[in-house]
N, C-alpha and C positions, 0 to 999 in steps of 0.2 A: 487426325484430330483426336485430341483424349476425350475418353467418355463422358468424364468427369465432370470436366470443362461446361460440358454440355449439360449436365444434370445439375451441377451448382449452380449452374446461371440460372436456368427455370427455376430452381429452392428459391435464390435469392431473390427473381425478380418477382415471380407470386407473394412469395413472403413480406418482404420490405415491402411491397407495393399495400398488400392487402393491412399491415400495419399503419402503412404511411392512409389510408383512407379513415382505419379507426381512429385513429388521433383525430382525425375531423369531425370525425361524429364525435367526439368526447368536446370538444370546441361548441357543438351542439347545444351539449347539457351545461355548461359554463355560460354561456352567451344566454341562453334561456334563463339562469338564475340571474344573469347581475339585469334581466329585464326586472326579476321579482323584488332584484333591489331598488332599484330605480324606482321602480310603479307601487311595492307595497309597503308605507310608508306608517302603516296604520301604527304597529306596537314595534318596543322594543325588540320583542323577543320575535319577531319574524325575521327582522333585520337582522340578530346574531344567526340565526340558524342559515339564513341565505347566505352571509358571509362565510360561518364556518364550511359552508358546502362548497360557494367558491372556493375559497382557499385549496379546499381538497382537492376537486378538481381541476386547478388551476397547476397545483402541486402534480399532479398524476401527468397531466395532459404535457405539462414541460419535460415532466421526466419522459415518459414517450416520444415527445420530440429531438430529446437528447440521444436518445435510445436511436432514433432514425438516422438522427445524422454519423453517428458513429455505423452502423449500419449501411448507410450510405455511401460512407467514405470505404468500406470494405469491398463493396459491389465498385467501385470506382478503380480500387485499386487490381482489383484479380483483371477487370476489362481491361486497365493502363498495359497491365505485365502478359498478358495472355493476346488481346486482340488488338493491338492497336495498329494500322497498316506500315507496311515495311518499305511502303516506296523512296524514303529519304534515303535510309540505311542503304540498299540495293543500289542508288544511283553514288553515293558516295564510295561503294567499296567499289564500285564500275569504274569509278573518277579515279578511284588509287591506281588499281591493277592494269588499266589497260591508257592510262591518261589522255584520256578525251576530252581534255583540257578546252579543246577548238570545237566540244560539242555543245559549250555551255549553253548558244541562244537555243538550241530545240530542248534542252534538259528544262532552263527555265520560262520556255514553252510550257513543254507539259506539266511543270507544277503549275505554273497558271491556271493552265487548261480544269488542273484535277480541283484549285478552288475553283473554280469559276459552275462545275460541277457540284461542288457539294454547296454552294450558293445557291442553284437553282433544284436541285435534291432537296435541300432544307426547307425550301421555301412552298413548292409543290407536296414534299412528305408530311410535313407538321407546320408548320410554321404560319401557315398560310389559313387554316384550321386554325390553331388559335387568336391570329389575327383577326377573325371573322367574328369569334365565340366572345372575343375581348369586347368589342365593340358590342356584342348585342347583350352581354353581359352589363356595359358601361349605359348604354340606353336603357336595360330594364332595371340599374338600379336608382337614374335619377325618375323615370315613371313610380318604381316603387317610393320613392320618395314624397313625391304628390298627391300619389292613390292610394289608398289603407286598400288593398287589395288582396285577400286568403290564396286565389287563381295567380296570380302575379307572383309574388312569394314562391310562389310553388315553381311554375315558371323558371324565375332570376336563379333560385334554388338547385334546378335540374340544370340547367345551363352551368353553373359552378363547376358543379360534378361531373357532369361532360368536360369543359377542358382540364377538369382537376384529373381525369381521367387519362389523358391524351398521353402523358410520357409513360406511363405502364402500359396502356394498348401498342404503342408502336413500337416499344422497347422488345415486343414480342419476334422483331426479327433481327436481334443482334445476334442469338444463338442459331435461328435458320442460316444465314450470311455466313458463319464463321467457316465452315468449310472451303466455299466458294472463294470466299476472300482468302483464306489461304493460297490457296491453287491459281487465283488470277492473279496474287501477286510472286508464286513461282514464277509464273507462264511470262509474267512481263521482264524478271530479271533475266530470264532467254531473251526475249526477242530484245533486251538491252544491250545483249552484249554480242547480239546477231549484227546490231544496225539502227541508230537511234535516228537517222533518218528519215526512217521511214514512218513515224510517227512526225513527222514535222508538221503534214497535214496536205490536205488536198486541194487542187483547183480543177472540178473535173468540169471546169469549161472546156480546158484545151485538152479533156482524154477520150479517147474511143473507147467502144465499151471493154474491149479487154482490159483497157489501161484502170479504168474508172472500176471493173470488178475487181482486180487487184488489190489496188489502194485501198477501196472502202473496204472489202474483208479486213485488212489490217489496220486501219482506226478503226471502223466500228467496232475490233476485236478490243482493243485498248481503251475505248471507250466507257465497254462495259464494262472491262476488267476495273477501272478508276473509279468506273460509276458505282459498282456493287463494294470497293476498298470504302467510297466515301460515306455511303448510306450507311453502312457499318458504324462510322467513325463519326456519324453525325448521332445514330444512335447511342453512344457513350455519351454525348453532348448532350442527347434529350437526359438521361437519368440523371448526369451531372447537374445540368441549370434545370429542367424540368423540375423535378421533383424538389428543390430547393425553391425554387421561384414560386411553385403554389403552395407548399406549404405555410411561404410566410407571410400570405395573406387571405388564407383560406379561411383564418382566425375572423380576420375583418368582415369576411362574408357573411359569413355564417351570428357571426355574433350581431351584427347590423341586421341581419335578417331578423333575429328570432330574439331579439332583446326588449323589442318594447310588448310584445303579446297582449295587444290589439290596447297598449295606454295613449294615452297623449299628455303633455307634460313634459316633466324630466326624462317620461321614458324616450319621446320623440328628439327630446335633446341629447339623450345617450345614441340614439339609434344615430343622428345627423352626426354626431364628433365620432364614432366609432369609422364609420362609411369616410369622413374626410381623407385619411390615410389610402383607405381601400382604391377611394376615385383618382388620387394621386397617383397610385402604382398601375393602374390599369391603364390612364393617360399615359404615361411613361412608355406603357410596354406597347401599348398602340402606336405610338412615336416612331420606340426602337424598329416596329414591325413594317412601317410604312419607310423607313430607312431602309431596313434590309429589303423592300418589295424593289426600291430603285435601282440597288444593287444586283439585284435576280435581272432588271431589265438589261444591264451593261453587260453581264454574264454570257445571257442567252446570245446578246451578239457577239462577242469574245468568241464564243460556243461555235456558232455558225464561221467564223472563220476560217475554225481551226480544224472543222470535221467537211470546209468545204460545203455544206450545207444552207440551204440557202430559204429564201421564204418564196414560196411559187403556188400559181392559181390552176387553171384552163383552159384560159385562151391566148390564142396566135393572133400576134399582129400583122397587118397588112401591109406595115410600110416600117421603114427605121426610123422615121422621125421621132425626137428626143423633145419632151416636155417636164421641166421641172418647175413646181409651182409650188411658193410659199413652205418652202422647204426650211424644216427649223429640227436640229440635231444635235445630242449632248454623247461625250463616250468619255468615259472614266470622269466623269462631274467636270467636264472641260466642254463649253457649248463648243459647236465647230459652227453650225450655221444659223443666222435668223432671216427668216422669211425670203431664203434663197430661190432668183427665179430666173430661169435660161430654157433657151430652146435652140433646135436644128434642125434642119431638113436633110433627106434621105439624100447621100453621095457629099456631104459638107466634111470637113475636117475641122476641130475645134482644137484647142492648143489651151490646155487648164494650167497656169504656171499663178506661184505665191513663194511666199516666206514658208519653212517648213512648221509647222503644227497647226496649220491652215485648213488641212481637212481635204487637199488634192487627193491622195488614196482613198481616204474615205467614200470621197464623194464616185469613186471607181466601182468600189463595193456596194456603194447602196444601188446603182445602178446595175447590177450581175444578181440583186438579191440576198448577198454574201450577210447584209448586216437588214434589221429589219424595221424597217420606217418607223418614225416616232409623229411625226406632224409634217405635212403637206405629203405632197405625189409624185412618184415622178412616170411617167409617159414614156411606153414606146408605141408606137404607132396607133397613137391613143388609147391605149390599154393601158391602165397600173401592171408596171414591172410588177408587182407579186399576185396580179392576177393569172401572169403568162404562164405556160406552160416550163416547165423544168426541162422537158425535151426539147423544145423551140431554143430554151437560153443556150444549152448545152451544142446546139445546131446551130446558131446564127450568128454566136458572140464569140469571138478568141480575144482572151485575157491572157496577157502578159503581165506578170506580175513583176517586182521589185527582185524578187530572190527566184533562181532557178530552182525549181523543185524534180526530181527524178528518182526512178528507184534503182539500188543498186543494180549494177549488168555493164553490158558493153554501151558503146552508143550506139552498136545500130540496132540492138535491143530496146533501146528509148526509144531510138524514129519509128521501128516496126510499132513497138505497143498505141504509139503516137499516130499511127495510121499513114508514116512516112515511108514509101517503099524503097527509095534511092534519093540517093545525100552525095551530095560535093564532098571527094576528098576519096582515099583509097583505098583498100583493104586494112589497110595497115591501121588508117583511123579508125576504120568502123570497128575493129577489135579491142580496142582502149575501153579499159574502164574507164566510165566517165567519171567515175569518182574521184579520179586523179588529174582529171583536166583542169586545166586553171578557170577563171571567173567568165572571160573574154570566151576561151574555147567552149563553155559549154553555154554560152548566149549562140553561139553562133549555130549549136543546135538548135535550139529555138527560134531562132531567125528562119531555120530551114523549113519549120513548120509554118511560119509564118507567112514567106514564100508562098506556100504551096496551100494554103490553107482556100478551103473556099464562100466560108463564114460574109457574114451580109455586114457586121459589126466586129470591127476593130478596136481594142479598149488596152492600152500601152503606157505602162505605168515606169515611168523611164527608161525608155527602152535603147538609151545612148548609155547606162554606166559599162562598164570594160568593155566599149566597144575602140577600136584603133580608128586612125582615119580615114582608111581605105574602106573595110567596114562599114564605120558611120556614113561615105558618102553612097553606099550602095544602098542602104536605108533608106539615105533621102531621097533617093533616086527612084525607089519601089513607092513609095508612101506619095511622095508628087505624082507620081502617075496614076496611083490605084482612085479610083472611082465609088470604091464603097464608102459607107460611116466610119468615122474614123475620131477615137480621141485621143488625145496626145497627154500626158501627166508628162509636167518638163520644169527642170527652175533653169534649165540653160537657152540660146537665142537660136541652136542649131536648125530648132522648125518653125519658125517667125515667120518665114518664108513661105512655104508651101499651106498654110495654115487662113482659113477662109474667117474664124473668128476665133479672137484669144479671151478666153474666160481668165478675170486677174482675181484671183482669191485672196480676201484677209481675213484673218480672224476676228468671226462675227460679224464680218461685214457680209455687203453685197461686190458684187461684181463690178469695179470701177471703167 
C-alpha cells in the first residue's frame, strides 16, 4: 500500500471535515442576524446593516460550500480510483480465463451474500446511529417549538453536531481498512480460482466436527474478507451521502435554532417557516432509515443461510414433538405465512407439499434455526427452536437440503469427514472425485448418510429429485419403516403413502 494513499486520506478527511463543520458555524452568525432582521424592526438603518451582513455572510458561507463540494468530489474521486473493492473485477477475469460459466449460482450467491453484508454493516456501523439521532433530533425540535427553552436549544443544538459529526468520525476507518482490504481481496481471488464451491455455504446440521471445522474456517475466512471489502466501501458511501446530506440542512438547523433570540412575532414566524423544510427532510430520512432497518431484517436471514448459522439458545428438549403457533413470516417483501399453525407428535411423519413460492423450504429453515423468527413460535419439545441448544440441533436433526453441498476430495473423503466409515460400492467408487459425479450419484451419497445416520429428527427437502426408480423405491422403503420424526418437503405423490399427516401449503394461507 502507498504511503501517500494513506497520508492524503487523513489531510483530506481532517481537512474537509474540519471545513465542512466551519461553514456551519458561519450558518450560525447568518441565522442569528436574519433573527435581528426579523425581530429588529425599530429603524431603518439597523435593517440595512443586518442585511448588508447577511449578504456578506450568506456570500462567504455559499462560497465555502462551493469550496466543499468541489473538495468533496476530490476525496470521492482518489477513494473511487485507489479504494474501491475488486470483487467484480476478480470474478469476471475468473469467468473469462478459466470459464466457470456452470458456477454462476454460487458467484451470484456470493455477491448477494456481499450486499446482504454491507446491509447489515451499514446499518449496525452508521446508519442506525443516525436513525436514532434523527428522530430525537425530530422530537426535540417540534418540543423546541412549543417551549422557548435556552436548556432545550442547547440540547436540539448538540444533537445536531453529534450526527453532523457521524460521517467524519467513522470515515476514520477507511484509511485503517485499506490495507486489509487489499490483502483479503488478493486472498479471495486464490481461493476463487482454488474452488468457488466452497464458498457456497454450509449446512452443519449433517457435519461432524471435522467436517463443520473445515467448512466454517473457509466461510468465516470469506466472510470477513467481504465483511472488512464492504465496511470500506460503505465508508466511501458515508463521505459521499454523508457529508452532502448534512450539509444541506444543517442550514435549516442552525438558522431555526438561533434566528428568533428569544422574540416572538415575525421572529417565531421566521423560526416556524425556516424549521418547515428542516422537519420535511428529517421525516424523509427517518422513512428512508426505517426502510433500510427492514431490509437489515431480510439480510440477516439471507446471512444465516449462507454461513450455515443459525439463531440458538440452552436448552434440550425432551421429546421431538413439533409445535408451530401463529406463525406469520415475510422474506424479500414476499409474506410466506399468516398466522401459520400445525403440530406433531414424536415417531409421526408429516409430508409439507404446495405450489412452489409457498414457503415449503422456508418453513424447513425456520425450523433448523437457519432463518430467524419474526412473529409466532415454533416448538420442539416444547422448547422455542431458538431457545435450544446449537449442539442438540447439530445432534438430533439431519437436513437434507435441495442442493448437494461437499468439499472438494474423493467421495470416500466426504463419507469419512461425514462421519461415514464404509459405503456401498467399491474401491473404484470411493476414489472418484465427487466433483465429477452427476446429480443422482452424488444424492446417493447422502442417502448413505442418511441410512446410517442416528439423528432423532429427520427434515428432507425433496429428497426424490435425481433419484432413479430403484433408488426412489429403497427410500420409500427406509422412510415407511423408520420410526423417528420425520418431515418430508415434496410437490410429488411418491410419499402420500407412508405419510401420517400432509401439511398442504399456499401462499399466505393456512393449512387446507
Amino acid at each position: 500500500m502507498k504511503k501517500w494513499v494513506v497520508k492524503k486520506g487523513i489531510f483530506l478527511r481532517i481537512g474537509f471535515g474540519s471545513i465542512f463543520l466551519l461553514t456551519n458555524f458561519m450558518f450560525l452568525f447568518w441565522a442569528d442576524l436574519a433573527g435581528k432582521v426579523m425581530g429588529a424592526l425599530e429603524t431603518v438603518r439597523e435593517i440595512k446593516g443586518s442585511v448588508l451582513q447577511l449578504v456578506y455572510f450568506l456570500i462567504l458561507s455559499v462560497g465555502v460550500h462551493f469550496f466543499l463540494i468541489l473538495a468533496n468530489r476530490k476525496i470521492i474521486a482518489v477513494f473511487e480510483r485507489e479504494m474501491i473493492p475488486v470483487q467484480e473485477r476478480y470474478i469476471q477475469q475468473d469467468l473469462m480465463k478459466s470459464g466457470k460459466s456452470k458456477k454462476y449460482s454460487e458467484l451470484e450467491l456470493i455477491n448477494r451474500a456481499s450486499d446482504d453484508l454491507r446491509t447489515v454493516i451499514t446499518w449496525s456501523y452508521q446508519t442506525k446511529t443516525e436513525f436514532i439521532l434523527s428522530i430525537a433530533l425530530l422530537l426535540g425540535i417540534f418540543v423546541y417549538l412549543s417551549i422557548f427553552s435556552v436548556l432545550l436549544s442547547v440540547v436540539v443544538y448538540a444533537i445536531m453536531f453529534v450526527n453532523l459529526l457521524i460521517p467524519v468520525l467513522y470515515n476514520k476507518h477507511m484509511v485503517a481498512d485499506y490495507s486489509q482490504v487489499m490483502q483479503a481481496n488478493d486472498n479471495w481471488a486464490k481461493r476463487l480460482q482454488e474452488g468457488i464451491e466452497n464458498y457456497s455455504g454450509i449446512k452443519s446440521l449433517n457435519a461432524e466436527d471435522e467436517y463443520k471445522k473445515i467448512y466454517e474456517k473457509e466461510i468465516l475466512t470469506f466472510v470477513d474478507a467481504v465483511k472488512i471489502a464492504n465496511r470500506t466501501a460503505h465508508t466511501e458511501m458515508g463521505l459521499k451521502s454523508g457529508m452532502n446530506q448534512f450539509s444541506n440542512y444543517a442550514g435549516y438547523i442552525a438558522a431555526g435554532l438561533f434566528a428568533v433570540s428569544g422574540q416572538i412575532g415575525l421572529a417565531t414566524v421566521a423560526r416556524t417557516i425556516l424549521l418547515i423544510p428542516l422537519i420535511q427532510k428529517i421525516l424523509s430520512l427517518v422513512l428512508e432509515k426505517y426502510g433500510h432497518r427492514r431490509n437489515v431484517i431480510v439480510s440477516r436471514q439471507r446471512l444465516m443461510e449462507f454461513t450455515g448459522k443459525g439463531v440458538y439458545g440452552e436448552k434440550e428438549p425432551d421429546s421431538c414433538d413439533i409445535q408451530i403457533r401463529h406463525l406469520n413470516f415475510e422474506y424479500e417483501d414476499q409474506k410466506l405465512f399468516h398466522d401459520l399453525n400445525y403440530e406433531m407428535k414424536t415417531g409421526q411423519k408429516v409430508l409439507i407439499k404446495g405450489e412452489n413460492g409457498a414457503g415449503k423450504s422456508t418453513l424447513i429453515k425456520l425450523l433448523t434455526g437457519f432463518y430467524e423468527m419474526q412473529e409466532g413460535e415454533i416448538r420442539i419439545g416444547g422448547i422455542c427452536n431458538q431457545d435450544i441448544r446449537e449442539e442438540w440441533i447439530v445432534s438430533n436433526i439431519f437436513y437434507l437440503p435441495q442442493n448437494n453441498l461437499f468439499l472438494p476430495g474423493t467421495v470416500e473423503e466426504n463419507l469419512r469427514l461425514r462421519g461415514i466409515q464404509t459405503a456401498l460400492g467399491g474401491d473404484a467408487y470411493l476414489r472418484k472425485n465427487i466433483m465429477e459425479l452427476s446429480e443422482g450419484q452424488r444424492k446417493r451419497v447422502i442417502l448413505e448418510e442418511l441410512y446410517r445416520t442416528d439423528k432423532k429428527i429427520l427434515l428432507l427437502d425433496e429428497p426424490e429429485n435425481h433419484l432413479d426408480g430403484d433408488v426412489m423405491n429403497e427410500l420409500i422403503t427406509f422412510l415407511k419403516n423408520d420410526k423417528r420424526t420425520i418431515i418430508i418437503v415434496s410437490h410429488v405423490g411418491v410419499f402420500d403413502s407412508i405419510a401420517d399427516k400432509i401439511w398442504r401449503l399456499e401462499k399466505c394461507n393456512d393449512a387446507i
